[in-house]
C-alpha positions as CSV (number, residue, x, y, z in Angstrom):
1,X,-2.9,-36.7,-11.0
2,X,-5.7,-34.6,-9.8
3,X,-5.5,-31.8,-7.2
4,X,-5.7,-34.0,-4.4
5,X,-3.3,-36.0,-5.2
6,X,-1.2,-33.5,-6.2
7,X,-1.7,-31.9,-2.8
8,X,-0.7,-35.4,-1.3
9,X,2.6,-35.8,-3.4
10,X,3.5,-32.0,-2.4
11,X,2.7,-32.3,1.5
12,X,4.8,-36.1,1.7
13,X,8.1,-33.9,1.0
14,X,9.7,-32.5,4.6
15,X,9.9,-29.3,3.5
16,X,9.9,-27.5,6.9
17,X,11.2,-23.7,6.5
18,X,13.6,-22.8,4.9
19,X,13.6,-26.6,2.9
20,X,12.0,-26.6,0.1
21,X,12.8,-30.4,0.0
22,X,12.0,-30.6,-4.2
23,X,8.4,-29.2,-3.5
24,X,9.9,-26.6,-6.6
25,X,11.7,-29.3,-9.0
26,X,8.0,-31.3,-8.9
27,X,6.2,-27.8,-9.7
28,X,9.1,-26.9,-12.4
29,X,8.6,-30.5,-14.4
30,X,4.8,-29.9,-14.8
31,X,5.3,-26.0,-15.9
32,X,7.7,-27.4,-18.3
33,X,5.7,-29.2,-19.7
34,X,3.3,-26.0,-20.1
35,X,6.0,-24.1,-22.2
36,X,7.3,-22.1,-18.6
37,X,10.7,-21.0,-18.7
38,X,12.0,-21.8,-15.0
39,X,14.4,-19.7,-13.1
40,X,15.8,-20.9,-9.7
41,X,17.0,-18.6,-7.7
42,X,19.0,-19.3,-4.7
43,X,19.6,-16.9,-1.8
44,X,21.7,-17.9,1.0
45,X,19.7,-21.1,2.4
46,X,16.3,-20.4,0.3
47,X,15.4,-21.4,-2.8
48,X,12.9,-19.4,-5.3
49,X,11.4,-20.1,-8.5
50,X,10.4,-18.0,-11.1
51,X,8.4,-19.1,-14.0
52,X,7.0,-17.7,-16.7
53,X,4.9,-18.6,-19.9
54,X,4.9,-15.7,-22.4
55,X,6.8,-12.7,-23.2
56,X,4.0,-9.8,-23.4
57,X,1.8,-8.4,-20.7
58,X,-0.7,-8.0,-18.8
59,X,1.7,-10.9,-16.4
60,X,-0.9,-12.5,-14.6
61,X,1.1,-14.7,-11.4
62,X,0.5,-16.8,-8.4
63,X,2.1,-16.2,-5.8
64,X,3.0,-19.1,-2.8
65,X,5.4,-20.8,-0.4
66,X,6.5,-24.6,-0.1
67,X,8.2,-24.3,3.4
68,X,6.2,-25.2,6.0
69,X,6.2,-24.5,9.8
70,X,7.5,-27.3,12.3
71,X,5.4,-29.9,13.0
72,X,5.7,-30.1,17.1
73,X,5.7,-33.3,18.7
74,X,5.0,-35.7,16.0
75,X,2.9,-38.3,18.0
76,X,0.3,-35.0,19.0
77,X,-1.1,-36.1,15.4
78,X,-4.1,-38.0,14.7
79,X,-2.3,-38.9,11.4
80,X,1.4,-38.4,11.2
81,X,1.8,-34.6,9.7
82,X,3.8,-35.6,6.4
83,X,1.8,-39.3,5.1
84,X,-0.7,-37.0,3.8
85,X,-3.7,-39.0,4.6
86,X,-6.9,-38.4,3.0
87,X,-9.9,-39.4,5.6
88,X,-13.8,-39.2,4.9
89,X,-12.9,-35.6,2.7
90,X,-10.3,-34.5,4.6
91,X,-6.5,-34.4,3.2
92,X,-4.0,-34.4,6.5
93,X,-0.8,-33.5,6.8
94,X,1.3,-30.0,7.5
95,X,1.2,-27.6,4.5
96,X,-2.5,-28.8,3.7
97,X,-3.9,-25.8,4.2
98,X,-1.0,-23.1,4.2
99,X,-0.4,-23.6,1.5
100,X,0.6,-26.7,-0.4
101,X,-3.1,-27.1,-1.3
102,X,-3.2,-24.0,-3.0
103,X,-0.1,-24.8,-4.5
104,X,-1.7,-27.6,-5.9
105,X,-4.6,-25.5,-7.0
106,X,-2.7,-23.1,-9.1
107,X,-1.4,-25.7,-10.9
108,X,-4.1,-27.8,-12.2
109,X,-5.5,-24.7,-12.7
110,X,-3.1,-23.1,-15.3
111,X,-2.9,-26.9,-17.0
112,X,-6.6,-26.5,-17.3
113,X,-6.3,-23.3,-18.4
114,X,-3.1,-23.3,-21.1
115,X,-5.0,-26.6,-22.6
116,X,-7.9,-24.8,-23.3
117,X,-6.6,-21.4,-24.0
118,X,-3.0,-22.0,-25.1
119,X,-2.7,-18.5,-26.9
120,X,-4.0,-16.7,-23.8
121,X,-3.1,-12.5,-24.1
122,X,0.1,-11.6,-21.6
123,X,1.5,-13.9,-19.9
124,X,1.4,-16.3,-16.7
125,X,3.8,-16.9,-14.1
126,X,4.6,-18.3,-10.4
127,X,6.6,-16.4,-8.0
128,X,6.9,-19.6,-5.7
129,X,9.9,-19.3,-2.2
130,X,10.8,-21.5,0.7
131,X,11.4,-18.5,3.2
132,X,8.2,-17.4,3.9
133,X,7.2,-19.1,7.2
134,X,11.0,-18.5,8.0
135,X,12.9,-14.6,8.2
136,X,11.3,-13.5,5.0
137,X,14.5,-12.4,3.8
138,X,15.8,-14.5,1.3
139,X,12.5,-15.1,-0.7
140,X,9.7,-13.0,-2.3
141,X,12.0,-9.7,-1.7
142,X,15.0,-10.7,-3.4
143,X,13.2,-12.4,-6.0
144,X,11.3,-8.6,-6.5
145,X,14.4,-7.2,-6.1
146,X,15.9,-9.2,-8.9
147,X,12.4,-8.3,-11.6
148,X,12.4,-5.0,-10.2
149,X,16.4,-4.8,-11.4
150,X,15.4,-5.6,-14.9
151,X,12.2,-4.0,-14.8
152,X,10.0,-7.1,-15.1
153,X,6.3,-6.1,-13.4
154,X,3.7,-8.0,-12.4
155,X,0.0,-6.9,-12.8
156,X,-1.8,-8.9,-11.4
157,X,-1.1,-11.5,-8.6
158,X,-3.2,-13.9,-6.4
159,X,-1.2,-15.4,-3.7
160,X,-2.3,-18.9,-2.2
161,X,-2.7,-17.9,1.4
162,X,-4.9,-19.0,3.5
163,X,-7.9,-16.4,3.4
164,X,-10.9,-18.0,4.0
165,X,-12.7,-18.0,7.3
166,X,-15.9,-20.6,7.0
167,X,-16.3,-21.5,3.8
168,X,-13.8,-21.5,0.8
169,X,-13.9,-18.4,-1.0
170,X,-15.9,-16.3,1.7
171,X,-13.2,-14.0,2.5
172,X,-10.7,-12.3,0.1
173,X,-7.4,-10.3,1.3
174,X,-7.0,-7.4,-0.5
175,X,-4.5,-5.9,2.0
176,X,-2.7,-6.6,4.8
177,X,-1.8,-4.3,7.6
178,X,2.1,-2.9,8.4
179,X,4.1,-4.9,10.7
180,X,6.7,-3.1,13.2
181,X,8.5,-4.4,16.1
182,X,10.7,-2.8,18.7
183,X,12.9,-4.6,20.8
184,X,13.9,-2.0,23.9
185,X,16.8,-2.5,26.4
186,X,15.6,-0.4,29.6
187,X,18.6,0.7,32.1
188,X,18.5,0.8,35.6
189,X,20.8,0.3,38.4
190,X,21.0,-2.8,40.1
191,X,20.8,-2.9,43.6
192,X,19.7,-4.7,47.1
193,X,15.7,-4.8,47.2
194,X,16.1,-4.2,50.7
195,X,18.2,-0.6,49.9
196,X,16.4,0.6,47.2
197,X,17.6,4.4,47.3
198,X,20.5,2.7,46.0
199,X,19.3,1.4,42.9
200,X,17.2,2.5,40.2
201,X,14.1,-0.6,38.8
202,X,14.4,-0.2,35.3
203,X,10.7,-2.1,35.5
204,X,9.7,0.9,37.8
205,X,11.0,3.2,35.5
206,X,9.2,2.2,32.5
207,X,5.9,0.9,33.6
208,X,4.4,4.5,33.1
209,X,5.9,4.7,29.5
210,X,4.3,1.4,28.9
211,X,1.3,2.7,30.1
212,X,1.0,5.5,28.0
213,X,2.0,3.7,25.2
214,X,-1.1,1.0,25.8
215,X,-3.5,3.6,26.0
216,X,-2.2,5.9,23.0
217,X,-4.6,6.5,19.9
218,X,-2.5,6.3,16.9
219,X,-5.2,7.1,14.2
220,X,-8.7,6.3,13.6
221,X,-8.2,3.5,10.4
222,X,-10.2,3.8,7.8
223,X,-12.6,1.7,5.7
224,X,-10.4,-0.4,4.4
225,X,-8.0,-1.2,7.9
226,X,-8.8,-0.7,11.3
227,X,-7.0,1.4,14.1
228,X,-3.3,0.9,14.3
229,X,-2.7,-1.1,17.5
230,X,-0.2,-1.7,19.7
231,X,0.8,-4.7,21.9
232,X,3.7,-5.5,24.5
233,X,4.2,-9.4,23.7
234,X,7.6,-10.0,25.9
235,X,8.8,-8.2,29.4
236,X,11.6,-9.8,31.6
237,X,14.0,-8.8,33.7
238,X,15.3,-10.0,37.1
239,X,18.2,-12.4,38.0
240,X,16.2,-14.9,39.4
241,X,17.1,-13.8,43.0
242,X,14.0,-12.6,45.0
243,X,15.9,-10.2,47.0
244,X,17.7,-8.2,43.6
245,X,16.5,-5.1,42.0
246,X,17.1,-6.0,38.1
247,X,19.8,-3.8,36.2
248,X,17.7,-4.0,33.4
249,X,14.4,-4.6,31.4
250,X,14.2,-6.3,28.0
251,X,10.7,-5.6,26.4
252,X,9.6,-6.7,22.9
253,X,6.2,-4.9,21.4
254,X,4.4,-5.0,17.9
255,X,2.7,-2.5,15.8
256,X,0.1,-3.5,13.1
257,X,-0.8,-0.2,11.7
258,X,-3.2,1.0,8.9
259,X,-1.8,3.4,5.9
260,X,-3.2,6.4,8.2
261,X,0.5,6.4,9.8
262,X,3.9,5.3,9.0
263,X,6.7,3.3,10.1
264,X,8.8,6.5,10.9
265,X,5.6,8.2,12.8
266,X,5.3,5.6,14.6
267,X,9.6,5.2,16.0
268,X,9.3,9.3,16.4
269,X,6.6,9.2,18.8
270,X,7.1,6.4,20.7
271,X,11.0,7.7,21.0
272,X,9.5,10.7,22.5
273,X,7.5,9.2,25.2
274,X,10.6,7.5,26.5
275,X,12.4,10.4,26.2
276,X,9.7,12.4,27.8
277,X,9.9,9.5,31.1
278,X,14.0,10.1,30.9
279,X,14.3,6.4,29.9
280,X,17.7,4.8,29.7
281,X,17.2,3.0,26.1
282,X,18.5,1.1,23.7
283,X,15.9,0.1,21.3
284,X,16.1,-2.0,17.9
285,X,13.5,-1.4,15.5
286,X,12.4,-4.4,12.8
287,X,10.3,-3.4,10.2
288,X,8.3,-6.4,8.9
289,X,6.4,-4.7,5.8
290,X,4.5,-1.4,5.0
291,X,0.7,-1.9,5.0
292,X,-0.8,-2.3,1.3
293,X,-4.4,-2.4,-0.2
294,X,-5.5,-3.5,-3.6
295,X,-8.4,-1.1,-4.6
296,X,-11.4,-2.3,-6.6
297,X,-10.1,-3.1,-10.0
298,X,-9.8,-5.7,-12.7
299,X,-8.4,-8.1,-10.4
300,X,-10.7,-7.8,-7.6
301,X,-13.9,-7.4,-9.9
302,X,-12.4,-11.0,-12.1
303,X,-12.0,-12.6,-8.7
304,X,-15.5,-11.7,-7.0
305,X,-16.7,-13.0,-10.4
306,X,-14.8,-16.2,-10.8
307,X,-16.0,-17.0,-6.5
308,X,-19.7,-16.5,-7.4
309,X,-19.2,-18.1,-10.8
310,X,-18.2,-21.1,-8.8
311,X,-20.0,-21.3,-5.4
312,X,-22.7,-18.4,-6.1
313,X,-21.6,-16.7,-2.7
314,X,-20.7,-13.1,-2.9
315,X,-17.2,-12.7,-1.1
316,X,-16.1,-10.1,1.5
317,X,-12.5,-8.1,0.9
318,X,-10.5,-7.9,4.4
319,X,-7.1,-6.4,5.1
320,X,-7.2,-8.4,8.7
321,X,-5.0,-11.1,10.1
322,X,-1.3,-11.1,9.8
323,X,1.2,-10.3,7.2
324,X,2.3,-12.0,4.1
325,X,4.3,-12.0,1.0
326,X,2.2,-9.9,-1.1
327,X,3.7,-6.5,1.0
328,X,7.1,-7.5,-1.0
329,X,5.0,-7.7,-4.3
330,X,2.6,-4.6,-3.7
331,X,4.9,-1.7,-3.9
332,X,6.1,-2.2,-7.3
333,X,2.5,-1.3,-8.6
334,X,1.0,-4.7,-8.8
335,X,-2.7,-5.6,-7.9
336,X,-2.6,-8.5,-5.3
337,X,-5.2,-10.2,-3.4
338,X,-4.9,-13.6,-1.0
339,X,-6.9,-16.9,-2.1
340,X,-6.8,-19.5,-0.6
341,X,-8.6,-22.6,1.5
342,X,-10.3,-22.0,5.0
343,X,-7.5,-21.1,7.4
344,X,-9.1,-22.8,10.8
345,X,-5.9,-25.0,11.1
346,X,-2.7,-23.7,9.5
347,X,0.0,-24.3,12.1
348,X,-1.9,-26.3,14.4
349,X,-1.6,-30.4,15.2
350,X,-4.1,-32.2,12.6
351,X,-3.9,-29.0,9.7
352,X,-6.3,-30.1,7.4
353,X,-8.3,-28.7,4.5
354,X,-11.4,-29.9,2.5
355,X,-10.5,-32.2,-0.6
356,X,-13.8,-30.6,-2.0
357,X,-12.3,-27.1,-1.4
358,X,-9.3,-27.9,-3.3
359,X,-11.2,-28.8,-6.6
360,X,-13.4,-25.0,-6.2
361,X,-9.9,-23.2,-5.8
362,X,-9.1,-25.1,-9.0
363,X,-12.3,-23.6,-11.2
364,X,-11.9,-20.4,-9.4
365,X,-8.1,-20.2,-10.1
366,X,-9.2,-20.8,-13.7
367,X,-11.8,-18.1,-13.5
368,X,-10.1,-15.9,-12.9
369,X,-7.5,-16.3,-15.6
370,X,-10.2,-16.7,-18.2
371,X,-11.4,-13.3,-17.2
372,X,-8.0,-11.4,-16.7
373,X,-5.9,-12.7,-20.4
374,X,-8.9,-14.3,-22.7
């Protein structure tokens, strides 16, 4: 079974998030096989694997997800999203691209690899959940939780996801930007539009604190993230009469924010321009991750290597786009960077990804472990 068909057999199994549907049992047989010792762990509805071959260090491990996100309506397809059809170089299906492919990648790479190096230095292993499109709270972190309780490290990790923008291997993640969201409950008094000195518009009220908000600078960035931003993504209120002041606002709002500024710098001053506009507030903070950057090192250099080894293109690092499961694996010291197939489709209708991509991940999978444990 080569990668492709691999990626086919993977993407034919439902496993919409938090399902892993036996995307992990397939992956445990063929590690098996490999000499990994498989550890399932299952947290409330998500299932995880850990695998490892070896008992020494460095621990070299890939990083993914099998959950995938919901299809939409089916018949939206040009191909239905699970048959996992394979047209003029094209494999179909949801999860092609994010991330069963690279799934599928890792492992034909490490059979590749343990055949021709089978007494590699360190060890190898796959830190593989189904929450990860899902709540994020039963996968990669409890998992980290669990090696970080019996002090089992990773040094190096590559996670699957998507990174690439127009050409497999142009763009490595070697970071990924803080994630914070605020969900505020704005007071007022509700009230007659057509008496309003006896009511107070909670959307009124808070329209300058929004204001200010939108047009704060939080810090400048630095080379490798740009200026923390923040963005209003939700506001309603009313109660769907024409003629009634609301009693209350609901507003959601996200911060992506560079390692300039914190998590708690950012709740303190935005708490203080509400404060400052006497807002009547109840807010509910959801931290998502802290920002995290990989710094040139081995891992980096081995993986610029192993992409211009293998395509002859030099690759660009980038701490841009959304969030993903290497902020639960960066804290505990690791180096991690993102690897994966171009991202132009995850989550649309008709995902897709190159069948010729998935073969380059392959060698450069394999590169990279030939130059980080031979």
């Amino acid at each position: 079974m080569d990668v492709v068909e691999l990626t086919q057999a993977l993407i034919r199994r439902r496993s919409v998030t938090p399902d892993d549907a036996g995307c992990q049992n397939m992956m445990k047989d063929r590690l098996a096989l490999l000499g990994f010792k498989n550890e399932t762990m299952v947290f409330e509805d998500t299932t995880n694997l850990w695998a490892r071959r070896g008992s020494e260090g460095p621990v070299f491990c890939f990083a993914g997800h099998t959950d995938v996100v919901p299809t939409g309506p089916e018949e939206n397809w040009t191909y239905p999203p699970f048959d996992a059809v394979v047209k003029e170089g094209m494999v179909h299906g949801r999860g092609a691209a994010d991330m069963k492919g690279s799934l599928a990648a890792m492992l034909i790479a490490t059979e590749r690899f343990v055949e021709t190096h089978p007494d590699h230095k360190g060890s190898i292993a796959f830190l593989i959940t189904s929450d990860e499109e899902g709540p994020f709270i039963n996968g990669t972190t409890r998992v980290i939780d669990t090696l970080e309780a019996r002090n089992e490290k990773i040094t190096y990790c590559v996670v699957g996801e998507p990174s690439s923008t127009e050409l497999v291997g142009d763009v490595v993640k070697n970071g990924r930007r803080g994630s914070l969201t605020a969900d505020v409950k704005v007071t007022g008094i509700q009230g007659h539009v057509a008496y309003p000195h006896l009511a107070k518009n909670p959307v009124h009220c808070v329209a300058p604190a929004l204001a200010e908000l939108a047009q704060t600078h939080w810090d400048e960035g630095n080379a490798f993230f740009p200026p923390t931003s923040f963005q209003v993504s939700n506001i309603h209120a009313g109660t769907g009469a024409g003629n009634v002041i609301p009693g209350h606002c609901d507003i959601s709002f996200n911060f992506r924010f560079s390692t300039e500024v914190t998590d708690h710098e950012l709740i303190k001053r935005v708490e203080a321009v509400f404060e400052k506009h006497a807002l009547d507030t109840q807010i509910t903070w959801t931290f998502n991750g802290q920002p995290f950057l990989t710094d040139v090192g081995e891992l980096i250099v081995a993986t610029q290597e192993a992409i211009k080894s293998v395509t002859g293109r030099d690759t660009q690092l980038s701490t841009a786009g959304g969030t993903s499961d290497g902020r639960f694996i960066a804290p505990t010291g690791a180096q991690v960077i993102e690897l994966g197939p171009v991202n132009a489709t995850i989550h649309k209708v008709d995902e897709c990804v190159k069948a010729e991509d998935l073969h380059s991940l392959v060698d450069m999978y394999e590169q990279i472990m030939v130059r980080l444990l031979t």
